[in-house]
SEFINU-14825 format. One record per residue (C-alpha): residue number from 1; x, y, z. Coordinates in steps of 0.2 Angstrom, whole numbers, always signed. Each point is the difference from the previous one (the first is absolute). Layout:
% residues N
{i NUM; xx X; yy Y; zz Z}
...
//
This chain:
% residues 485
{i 1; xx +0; yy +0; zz +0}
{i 2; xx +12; yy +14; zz +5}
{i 3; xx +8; yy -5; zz -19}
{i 4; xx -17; yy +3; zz -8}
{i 5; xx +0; yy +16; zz +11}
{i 6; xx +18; yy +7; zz -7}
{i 7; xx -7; yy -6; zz -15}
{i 8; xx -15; yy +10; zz +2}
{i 9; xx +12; yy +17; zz +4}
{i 10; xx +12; yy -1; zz -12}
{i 11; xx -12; yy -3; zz -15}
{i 12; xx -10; yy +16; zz +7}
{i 13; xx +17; yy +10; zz -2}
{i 14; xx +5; yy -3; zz -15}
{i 15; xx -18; yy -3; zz -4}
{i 16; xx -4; yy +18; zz +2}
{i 17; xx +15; yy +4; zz -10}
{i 18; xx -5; yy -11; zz -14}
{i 19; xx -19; yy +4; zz +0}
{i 20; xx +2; yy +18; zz +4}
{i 21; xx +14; yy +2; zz -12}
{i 22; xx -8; yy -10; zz -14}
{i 23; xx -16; yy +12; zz +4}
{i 24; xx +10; yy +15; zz -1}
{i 25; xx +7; yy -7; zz -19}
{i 26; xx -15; yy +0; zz -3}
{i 27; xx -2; yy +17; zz +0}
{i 28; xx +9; yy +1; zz -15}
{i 29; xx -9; yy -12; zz -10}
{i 30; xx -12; yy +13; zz -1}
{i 31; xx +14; yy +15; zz -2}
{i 32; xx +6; yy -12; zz -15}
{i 33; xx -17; yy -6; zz -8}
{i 34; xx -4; yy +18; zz -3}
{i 35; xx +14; yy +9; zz -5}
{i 36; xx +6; yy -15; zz -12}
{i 37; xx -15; yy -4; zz -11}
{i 38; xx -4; yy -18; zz -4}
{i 39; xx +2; yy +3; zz -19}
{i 40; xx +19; yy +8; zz +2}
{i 41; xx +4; yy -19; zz +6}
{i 42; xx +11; yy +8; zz +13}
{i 43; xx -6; yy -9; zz +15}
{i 44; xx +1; yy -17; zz -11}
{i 45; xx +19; yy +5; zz -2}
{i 46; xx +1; yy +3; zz +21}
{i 47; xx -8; yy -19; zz +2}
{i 48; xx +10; yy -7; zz -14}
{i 49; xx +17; yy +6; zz +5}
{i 50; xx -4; yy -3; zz +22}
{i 51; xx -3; yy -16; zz -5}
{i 52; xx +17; yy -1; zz -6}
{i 53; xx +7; yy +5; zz +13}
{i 54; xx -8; yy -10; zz +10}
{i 55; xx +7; yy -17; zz -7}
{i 56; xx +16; yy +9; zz +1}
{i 57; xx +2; yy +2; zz +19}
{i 58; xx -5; yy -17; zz +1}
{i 59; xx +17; yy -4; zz -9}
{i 60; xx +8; yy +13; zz +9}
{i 61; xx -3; yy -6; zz +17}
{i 62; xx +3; yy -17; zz -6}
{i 63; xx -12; yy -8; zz +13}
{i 64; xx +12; yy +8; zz +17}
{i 65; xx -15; yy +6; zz +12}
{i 66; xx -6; yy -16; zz +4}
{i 67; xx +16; yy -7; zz -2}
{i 68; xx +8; yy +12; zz +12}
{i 69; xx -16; yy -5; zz +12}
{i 70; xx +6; yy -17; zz +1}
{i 71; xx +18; yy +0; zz +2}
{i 72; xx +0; yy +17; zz +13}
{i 73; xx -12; yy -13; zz +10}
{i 74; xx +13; yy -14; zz -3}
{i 75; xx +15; yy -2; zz +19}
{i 76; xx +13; yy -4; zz -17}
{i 77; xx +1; yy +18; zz -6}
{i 78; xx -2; yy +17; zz +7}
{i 79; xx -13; yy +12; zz -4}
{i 80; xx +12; yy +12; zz -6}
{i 81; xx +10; yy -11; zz -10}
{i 82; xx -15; yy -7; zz -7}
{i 83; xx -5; yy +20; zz -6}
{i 84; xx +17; yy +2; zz -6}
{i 85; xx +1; yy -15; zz -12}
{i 86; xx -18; yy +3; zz -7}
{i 87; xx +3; yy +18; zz -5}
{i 88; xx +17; yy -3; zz -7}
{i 89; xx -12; yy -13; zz -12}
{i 90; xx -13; yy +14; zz -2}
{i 91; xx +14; yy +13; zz -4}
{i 92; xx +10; yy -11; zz -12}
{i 93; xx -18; yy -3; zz -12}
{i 94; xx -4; yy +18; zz +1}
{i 95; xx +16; yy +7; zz -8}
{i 96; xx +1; yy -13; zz -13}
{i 97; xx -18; yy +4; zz -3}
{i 98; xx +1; yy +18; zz +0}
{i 99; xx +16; yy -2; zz -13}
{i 100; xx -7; yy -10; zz -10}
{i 101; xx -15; yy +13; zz -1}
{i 102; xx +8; yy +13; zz -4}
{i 103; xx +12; yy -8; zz -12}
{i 104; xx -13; yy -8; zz -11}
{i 105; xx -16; yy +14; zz +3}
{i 106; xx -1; yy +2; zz -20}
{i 107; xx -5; yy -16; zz -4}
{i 108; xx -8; yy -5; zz +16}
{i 109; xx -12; yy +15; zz -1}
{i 110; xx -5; yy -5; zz -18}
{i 111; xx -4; yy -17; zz +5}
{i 112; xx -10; yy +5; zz +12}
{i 113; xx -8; yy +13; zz -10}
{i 114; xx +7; yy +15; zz +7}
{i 115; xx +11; yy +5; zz -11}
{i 116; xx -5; yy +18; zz +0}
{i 117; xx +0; yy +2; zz +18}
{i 118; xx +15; yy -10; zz +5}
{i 119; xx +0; yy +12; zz +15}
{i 120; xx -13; yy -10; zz +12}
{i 121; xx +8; yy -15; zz +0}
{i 122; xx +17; yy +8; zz +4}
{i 123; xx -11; yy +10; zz +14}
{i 124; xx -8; yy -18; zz +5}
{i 125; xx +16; yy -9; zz +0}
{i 126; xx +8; yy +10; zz +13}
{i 127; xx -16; yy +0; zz +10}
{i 128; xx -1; yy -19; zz +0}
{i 129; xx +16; yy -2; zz +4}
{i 130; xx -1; yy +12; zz +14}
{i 131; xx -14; yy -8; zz +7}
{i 132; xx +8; yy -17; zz +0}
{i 133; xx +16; yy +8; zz +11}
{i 134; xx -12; yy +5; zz +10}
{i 135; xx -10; yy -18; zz +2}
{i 136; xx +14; yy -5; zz +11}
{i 137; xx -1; yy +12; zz +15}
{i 138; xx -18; yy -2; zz -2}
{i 139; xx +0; yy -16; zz +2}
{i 140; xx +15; yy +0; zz +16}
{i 141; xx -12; yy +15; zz +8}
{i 142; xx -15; yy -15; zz +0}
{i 143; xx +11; yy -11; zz +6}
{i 144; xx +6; yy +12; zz +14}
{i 145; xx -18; yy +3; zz +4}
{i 146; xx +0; yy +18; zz -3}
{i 147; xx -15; yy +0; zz -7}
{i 148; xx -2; yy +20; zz +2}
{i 149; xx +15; yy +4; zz -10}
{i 150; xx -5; yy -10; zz -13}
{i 151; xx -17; yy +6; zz +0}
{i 152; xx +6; yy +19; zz +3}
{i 153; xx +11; yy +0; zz -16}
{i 154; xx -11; yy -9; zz -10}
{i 155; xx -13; yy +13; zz +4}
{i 156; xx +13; yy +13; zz -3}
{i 157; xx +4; yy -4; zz -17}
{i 158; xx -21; yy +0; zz -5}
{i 159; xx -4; yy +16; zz +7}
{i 160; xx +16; yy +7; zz -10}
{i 161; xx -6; yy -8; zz -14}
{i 162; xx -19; yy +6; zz +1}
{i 163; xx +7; yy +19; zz +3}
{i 164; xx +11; yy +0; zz -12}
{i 165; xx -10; yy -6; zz -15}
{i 166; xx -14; yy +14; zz +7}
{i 167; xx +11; yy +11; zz -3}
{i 168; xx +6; yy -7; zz -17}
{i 169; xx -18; yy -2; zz -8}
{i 170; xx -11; yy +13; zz +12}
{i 171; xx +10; yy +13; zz -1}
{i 172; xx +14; yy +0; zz -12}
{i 173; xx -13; yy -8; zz -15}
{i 174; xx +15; yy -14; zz -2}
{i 175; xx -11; yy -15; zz -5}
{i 176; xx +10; yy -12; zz -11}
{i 177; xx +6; yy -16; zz +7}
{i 178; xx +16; yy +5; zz +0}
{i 179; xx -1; yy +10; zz +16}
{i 180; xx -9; yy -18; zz +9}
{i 181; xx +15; yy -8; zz -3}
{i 182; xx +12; yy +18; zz +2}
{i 183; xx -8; yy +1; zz +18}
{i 184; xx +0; yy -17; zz +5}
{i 185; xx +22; yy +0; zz -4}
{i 186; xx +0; yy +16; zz +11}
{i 187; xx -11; yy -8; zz +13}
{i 188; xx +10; yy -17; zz +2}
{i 189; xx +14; yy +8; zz +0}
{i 190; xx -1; yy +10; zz +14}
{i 191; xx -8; yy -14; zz +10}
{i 192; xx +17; yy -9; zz -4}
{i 193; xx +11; yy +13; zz +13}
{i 194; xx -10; yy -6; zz +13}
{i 195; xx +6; yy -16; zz +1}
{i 196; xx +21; yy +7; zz -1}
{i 197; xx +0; yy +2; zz +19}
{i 198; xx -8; yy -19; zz +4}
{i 199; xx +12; yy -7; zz -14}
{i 200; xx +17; yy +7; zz +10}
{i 201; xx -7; yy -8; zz +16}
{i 202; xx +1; yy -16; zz -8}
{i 203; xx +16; yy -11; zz +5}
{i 204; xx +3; yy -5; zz -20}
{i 205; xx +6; yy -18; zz -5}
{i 206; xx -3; yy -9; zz -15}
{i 207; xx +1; yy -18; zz +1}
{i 208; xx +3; yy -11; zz -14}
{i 209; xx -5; yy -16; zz +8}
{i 210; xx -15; yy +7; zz +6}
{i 211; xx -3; yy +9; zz -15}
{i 212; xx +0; yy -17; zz -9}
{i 213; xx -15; yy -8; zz +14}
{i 214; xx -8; yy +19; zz -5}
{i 215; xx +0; yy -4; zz -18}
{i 216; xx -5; yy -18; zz +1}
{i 217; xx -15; yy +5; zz +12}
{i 218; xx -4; yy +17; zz -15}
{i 219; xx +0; yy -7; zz -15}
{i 220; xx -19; yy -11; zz -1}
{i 221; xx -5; yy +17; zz +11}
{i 222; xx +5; yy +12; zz -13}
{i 223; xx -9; yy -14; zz -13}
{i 224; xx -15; yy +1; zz +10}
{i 225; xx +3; yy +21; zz +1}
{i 226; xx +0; yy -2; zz -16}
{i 227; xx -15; yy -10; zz -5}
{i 228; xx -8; yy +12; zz +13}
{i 229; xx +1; yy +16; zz -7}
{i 230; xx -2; yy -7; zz -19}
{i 231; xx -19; yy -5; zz +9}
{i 232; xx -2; yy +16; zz +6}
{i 233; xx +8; yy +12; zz -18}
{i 234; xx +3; yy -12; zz -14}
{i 235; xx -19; yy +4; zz -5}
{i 236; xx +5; yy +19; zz +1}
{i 237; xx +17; yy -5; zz -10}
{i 238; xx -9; yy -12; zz -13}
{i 239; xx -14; yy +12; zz -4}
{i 240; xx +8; yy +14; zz -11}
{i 241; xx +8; yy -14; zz -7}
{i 242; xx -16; yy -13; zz -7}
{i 243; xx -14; yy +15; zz +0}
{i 244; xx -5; yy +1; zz -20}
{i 245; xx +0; yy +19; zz +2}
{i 246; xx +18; yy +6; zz +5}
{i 247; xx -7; yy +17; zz +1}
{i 248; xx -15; yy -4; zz +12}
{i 249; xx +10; yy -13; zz +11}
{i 250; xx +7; yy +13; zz +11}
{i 251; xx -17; yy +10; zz +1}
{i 252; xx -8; yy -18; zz +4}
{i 253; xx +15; yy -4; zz +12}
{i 254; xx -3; yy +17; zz +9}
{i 255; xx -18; yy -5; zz +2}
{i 256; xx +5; yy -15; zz +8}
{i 257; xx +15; yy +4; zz +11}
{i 258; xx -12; yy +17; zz +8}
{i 259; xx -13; yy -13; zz +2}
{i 260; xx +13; yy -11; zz +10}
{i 261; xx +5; yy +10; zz +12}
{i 262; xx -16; yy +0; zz +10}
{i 263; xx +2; yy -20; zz +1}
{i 264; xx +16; yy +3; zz +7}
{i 265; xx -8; yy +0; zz +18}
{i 266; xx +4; yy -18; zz +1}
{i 267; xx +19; yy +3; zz -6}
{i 268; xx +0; yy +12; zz +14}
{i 269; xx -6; yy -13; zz +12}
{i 270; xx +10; yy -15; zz -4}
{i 271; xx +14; yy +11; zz +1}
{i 272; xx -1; yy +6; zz +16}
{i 273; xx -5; yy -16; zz +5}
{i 274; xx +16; yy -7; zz -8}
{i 275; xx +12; yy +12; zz +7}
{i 276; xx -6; yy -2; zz +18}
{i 277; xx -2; yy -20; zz +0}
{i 278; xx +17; yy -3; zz -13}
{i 279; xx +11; yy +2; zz +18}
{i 280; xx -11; yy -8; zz +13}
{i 281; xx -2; yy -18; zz -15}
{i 282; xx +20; yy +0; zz +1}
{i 283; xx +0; yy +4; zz +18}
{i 284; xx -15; yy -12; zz +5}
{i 285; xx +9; yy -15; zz -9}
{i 286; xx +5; yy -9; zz +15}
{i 287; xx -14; yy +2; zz +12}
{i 288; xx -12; yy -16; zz +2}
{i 289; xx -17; yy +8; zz -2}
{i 290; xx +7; yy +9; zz -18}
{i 291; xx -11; yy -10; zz -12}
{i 292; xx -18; yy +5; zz +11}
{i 293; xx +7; yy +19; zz -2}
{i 294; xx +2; yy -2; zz -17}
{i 295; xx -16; yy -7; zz -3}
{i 296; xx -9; yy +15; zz +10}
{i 297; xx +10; yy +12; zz -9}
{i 298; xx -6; yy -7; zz -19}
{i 299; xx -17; yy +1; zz +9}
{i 300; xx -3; yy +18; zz +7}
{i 301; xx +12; yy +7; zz -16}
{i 302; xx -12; yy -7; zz -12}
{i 303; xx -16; yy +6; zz +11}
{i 304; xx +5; yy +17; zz -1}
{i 305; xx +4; yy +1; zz -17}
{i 306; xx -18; yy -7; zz -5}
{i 307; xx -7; yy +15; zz +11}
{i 308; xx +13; yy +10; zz -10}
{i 309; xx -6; yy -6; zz -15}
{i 310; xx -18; yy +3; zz +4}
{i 311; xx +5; yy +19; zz +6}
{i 312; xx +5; yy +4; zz -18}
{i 313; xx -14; yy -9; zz -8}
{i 314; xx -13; yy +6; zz +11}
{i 315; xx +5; yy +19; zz -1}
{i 316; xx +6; yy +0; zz -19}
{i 317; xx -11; yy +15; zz -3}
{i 318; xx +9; yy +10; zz +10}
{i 319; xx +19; yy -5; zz -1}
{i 320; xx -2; yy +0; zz -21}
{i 321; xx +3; yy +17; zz +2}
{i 322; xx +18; yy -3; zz +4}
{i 323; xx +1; yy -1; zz -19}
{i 324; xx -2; yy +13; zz -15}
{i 325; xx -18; yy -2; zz -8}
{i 326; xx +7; yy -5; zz -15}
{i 327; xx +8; yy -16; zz +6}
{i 328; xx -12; yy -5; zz +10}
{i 329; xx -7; yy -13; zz -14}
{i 330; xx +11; yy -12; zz +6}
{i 331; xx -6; yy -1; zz +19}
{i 332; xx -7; yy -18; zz -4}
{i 333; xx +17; yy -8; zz +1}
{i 334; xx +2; yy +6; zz +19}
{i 335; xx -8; yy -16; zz +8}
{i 336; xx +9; yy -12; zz -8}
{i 337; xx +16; yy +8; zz +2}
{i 338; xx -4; yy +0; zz +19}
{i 339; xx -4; yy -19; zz -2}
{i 340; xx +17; yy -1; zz -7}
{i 341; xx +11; yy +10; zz +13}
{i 342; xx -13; yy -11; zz +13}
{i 343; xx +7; yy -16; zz -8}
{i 344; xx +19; yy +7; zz +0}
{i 345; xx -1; yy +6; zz +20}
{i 346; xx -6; yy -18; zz +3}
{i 347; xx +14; yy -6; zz -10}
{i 348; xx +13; yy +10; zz +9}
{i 349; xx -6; yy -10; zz +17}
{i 350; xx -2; yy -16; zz -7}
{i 351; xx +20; yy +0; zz -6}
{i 352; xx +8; yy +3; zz +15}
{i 353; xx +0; yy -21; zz +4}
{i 354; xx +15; yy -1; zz -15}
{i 355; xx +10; yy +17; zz +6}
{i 356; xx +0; yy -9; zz +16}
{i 357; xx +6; yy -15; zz -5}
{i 358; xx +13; yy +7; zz -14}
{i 359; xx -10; yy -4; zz -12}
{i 360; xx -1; yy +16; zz -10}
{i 361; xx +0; yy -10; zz -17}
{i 362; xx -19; yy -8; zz +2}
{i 363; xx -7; yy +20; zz +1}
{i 364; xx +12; yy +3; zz -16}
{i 365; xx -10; yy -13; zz -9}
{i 366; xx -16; yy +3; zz +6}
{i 367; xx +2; yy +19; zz -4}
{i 368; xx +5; yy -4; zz -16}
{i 369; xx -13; yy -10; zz -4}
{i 370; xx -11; yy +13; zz +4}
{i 371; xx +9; yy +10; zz -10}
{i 372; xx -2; yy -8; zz -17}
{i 373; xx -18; yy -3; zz +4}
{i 374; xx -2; yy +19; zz +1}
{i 375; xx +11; yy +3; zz -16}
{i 376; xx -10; yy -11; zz -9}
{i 377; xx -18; yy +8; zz +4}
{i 378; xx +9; yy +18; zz -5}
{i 379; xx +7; yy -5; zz -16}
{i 380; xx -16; yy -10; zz -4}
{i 381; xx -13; yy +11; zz +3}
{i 382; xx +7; yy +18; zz +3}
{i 383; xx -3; yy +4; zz -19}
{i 384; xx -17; yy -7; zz +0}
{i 385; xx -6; yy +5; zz +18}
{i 386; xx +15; yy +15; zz +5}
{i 387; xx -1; yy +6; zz +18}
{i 388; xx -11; yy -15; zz +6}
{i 389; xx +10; yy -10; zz -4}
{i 390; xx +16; yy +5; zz +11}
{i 391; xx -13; yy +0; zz +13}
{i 392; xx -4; yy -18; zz -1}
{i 393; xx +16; yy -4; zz -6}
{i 394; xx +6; yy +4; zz +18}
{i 395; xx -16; yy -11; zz +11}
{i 396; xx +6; yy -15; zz -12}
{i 397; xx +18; yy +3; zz +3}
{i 398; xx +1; yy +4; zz +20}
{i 399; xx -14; yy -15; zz +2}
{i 400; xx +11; yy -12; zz -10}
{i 401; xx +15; yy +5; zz +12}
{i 402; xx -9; yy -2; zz +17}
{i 403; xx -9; yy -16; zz -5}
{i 404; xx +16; yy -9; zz -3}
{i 405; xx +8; yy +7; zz +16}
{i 406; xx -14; yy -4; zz +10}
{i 407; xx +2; yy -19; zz -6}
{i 408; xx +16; yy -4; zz +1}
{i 409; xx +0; yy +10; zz +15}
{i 410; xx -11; yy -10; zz +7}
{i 411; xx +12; yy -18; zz -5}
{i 412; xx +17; yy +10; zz +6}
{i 413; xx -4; yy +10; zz +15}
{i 414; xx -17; yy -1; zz +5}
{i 415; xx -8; yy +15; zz +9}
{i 416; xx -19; yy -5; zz +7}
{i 417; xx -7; yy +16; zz -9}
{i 418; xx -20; yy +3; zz +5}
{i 419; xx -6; yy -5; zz -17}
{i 420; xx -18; yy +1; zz +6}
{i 421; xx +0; yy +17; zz +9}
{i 422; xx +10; yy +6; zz -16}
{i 423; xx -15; yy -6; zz -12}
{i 424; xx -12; yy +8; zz +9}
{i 425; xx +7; yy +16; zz +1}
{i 426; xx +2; yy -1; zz -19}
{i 427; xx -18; yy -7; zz -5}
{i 428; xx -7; yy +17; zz +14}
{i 429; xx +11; yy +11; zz -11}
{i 430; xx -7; yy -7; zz -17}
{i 431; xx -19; yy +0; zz +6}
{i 432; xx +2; yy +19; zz +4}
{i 433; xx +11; yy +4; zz -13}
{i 434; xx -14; yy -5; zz -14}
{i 435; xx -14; yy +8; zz +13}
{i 436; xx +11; yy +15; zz -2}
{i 437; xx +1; yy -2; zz -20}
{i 438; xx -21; yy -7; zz -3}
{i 439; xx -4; yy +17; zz +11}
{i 440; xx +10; yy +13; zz -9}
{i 441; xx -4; yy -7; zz -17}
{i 442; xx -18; yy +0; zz +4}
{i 443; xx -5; yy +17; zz +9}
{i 444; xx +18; yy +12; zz -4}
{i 445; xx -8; yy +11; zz +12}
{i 446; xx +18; yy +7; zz +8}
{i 447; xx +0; yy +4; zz +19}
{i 448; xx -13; yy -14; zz +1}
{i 449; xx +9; yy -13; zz -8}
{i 450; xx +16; yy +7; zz +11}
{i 451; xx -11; yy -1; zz +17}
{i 452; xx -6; yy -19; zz -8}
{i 453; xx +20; yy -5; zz -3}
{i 454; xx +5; yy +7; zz +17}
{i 455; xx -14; yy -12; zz +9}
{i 456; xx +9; yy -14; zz -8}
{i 457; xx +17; yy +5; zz +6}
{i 458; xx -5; yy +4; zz +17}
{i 459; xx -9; yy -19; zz -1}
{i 460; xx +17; yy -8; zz -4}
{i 461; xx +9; yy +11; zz +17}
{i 462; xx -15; yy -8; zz +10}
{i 463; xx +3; yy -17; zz -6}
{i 464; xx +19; yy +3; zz +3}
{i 465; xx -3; yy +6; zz +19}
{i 466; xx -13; yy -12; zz +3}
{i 467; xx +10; yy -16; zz -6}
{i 468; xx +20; yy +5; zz +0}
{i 469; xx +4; yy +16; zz +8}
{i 470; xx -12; yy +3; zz +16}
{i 471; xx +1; yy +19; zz +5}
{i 472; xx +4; yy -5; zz +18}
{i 473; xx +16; yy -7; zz -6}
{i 474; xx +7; yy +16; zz -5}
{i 475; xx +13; yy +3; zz +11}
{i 476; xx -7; yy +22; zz +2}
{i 477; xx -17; yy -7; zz +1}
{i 478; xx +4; yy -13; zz +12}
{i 479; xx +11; yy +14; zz +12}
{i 480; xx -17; yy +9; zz -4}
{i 481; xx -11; yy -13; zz +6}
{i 482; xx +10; yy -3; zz +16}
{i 483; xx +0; yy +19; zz +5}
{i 484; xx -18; yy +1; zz -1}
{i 485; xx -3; yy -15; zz +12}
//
């Protein structure tokens, strides 16, 4: 109980940096949406080339924050050494990265299809490749525990980062994409001197006999990385790519990707779920009741991103404005891309059973083969069905992934998950979801359908209080309670 309790804390700090952050980004989706209009495609170029960037860090960091996690933990090596080795990995990629960038930007540009504008992928590469420097110290701060750091310069750099392009779009009239990626490098790189005075308290030792353990231990994470992020971009990658109309893909993609970001309330959760639990799996591993923990974690994780689910669903009406009118076609896609982030959160919990056990290369082979299942739906039916198609493209690769973890899981290490209470939950959220849905589409009466959809979100709460999280149990309703009497 007391783990589930730090559990509890840590996720609510960096929590409330993640969901307040990401709420605050948010801020520009709307800044964006109307100061680019969807037929100049620039928003379409921003998705494109984030999702880039994004399958970039993942090579960058080469799979070194969980694998820093598991040898910090480990009596062999010491923490600091551990740090040392992993950034002298992290550092060595990035500079032969960044060379061969900036060596090659011609033709790398025009393959890409950016050959007139070779300047944001040279402003991206430095950014990505700051931003992996920076994954390191992140990743030691969690370890550490020091969850406010983490979550104050995390905060830092999005309130920086909302001013500034304010400032650029608002008041200056600078609305090309060019000043999003401009503003992003000047932003990151000023979050990166923040780090220099941790960085010289560190006692540095690079160990080549460790580094080889490291390395072995890496390599099926940075597959699985890998495969990850390809689930979560290659649709945003493959689309300018297979779309018939070369000129409309990056309108369509623009459409899609503004429409993505208000599904992305279940990135936010699973990730500050994922940054709070990561440190207590590793640090749990040895202790006799870990497998019940484990189980209860899956449980509660998946309860309350069902109620998260439903939230969005339920007050669509209102949150759609998060987003320019004229992309707002595309708001259909948003509960199956929640599905999908639901199915990759549960995927996250389900693999720890082969980090535990140094069996990194099952979740390589599982991600992957949820990888091609994705690519396949994307290059099947993206000309023929566009946007949709990334969407479902993502429920079909994420669930192909998690089915094949849970049962091989289930054979190697097995964790007594509460199948049962996870069904329910699941067929509750369907029912209210299509009550949600059947209501709208037949009455589209507004604040009435608004109150209707709040009802059947504050049904779900009561079912969760009522049969998994009594009020009384609360620890500041329970001192409450005991005051009173």
């Amino acid at each position: 109980m007391a783990n589930l309790k730090s559990l509890a804390k840590d996720t609510a700090i960096y929590g409330l940096s993640s969901i307040v952050g990401r709420f605050l980004n948010y801020l520009l989706v709307p800044l964006y949406t109307h100061y680019m209009p969807k037929s100049s495609g620039d928003y379409g170029i921003s998705t494109n080339v984030y999702a880039y960037t994004a399958l970039i860090l993942v090579f960058l960091t080469f799979g070194m924050e969980t694998t820093l996690f598991r040898f910090a933990n480990d009596d062999e090596a010491k923490p600091d050494t551990v740090f040392s080795t992993a950034m002298g990995v992290v550092g060595t990629l990035t500079a032969l990265f960044l060379l061969l960038l900036f060596g090659f930007i011609g033709p790398i540009s025009e393959a890409l299809g950016y050959a007139a504008h070779p300047e944001y992928l040279l402003m991206m590469a430095t950014v990505v490749s700051l931003d992996a420097l920076q994954a390191i110290p992140f990743s030691y701060l969690r370890f550490q525990k020091r969850a406010i750091r983490f979550a104050s310069l995390k905060m830092l750099f999005i309130l920086l980062n909302i001013g500034m392009n304010v400032v650029w779009f608002v008041v200056l009239g600078k609305t090309s994409v060019f000043y999003v990626f401009f503003i992003n490098l000047l932003c990151t790189a000023f979050i990166t001197l923040f780090f220099i005075p941790d960085l010289w308290q560190i006692h540095w030792h690079f160990d080549t006999s460790l580094l080889r353990r490291m390395l072995s231990y890496s390599w099926p994470i940075l597959i699985l990385g890998i495969a990850g992020i390809l689930n979560q971009v290659a649709d945003k990658i493959i689309f300018p790519l297979v779309y018939p109309d070369k000129t409309e893909a990056n309108v369509q993609l623009g459409i899609y990707g503004s429409c993505v970001k208000i599904a992305m309330i279940m990135a936010m959760i699973t990730q500050a779920f994922r940054y709070a639990y990561e440190p207590i799996v590793f640090a749990k591993s040895k202790d006799a009741d870990k497998t019940e923990y484990y189980a209860s974690a899956m449980k509660y994780f998946l309860i309350f991103t069902l109620l998260a689910f439903l939230c969005v669903v339920g007050w669509m009406p209102l949150l759609q404005y998060i987003i320019g009118a004229d992309y707002r076609e595309g708001l259909g896609v948003v509960p199956i891309v929640m599905a999908a982030e639901i199915m990759m959160g549960v995927y996250f919990n389900l693999s720890f059973w082969y980090k535990l056990i140094d069996k990194t290369i099952y979740g390589a082979w599982f991600s992957l083969a949820g990888c091609l299942v994705l690519f396949a739906v994307n290059i099947l039916l993206i000309p023929k069905y566009g946007y949709w198609a990334c969407a479902w493209g993502g429920v079909a690769g994420y669930g192909t992934a998690m089915v094949l973890s849970y049962i091989v899981g289930q054979r190697k290490n097995p964790i007594p998950y509460p199948m049962k209470d996870i069904a329910l939950y699941v067929l509750i959220t369907a029912l209210l979801t299509a009550l949600i849905y059947l209501h709208e589409e037949r009455f589209h009466l507004g604040l009435v359908s608004l109150t209707f959809n709040t009802m059947c979100i504050v049904l779900f709460v009561v079912f969760i209080i009522k049969r998994d999280l009594p009020l009384s149990q609360i620890p500041i309703i329970k001192r409450f309670c005991r005051k009173s009497k």
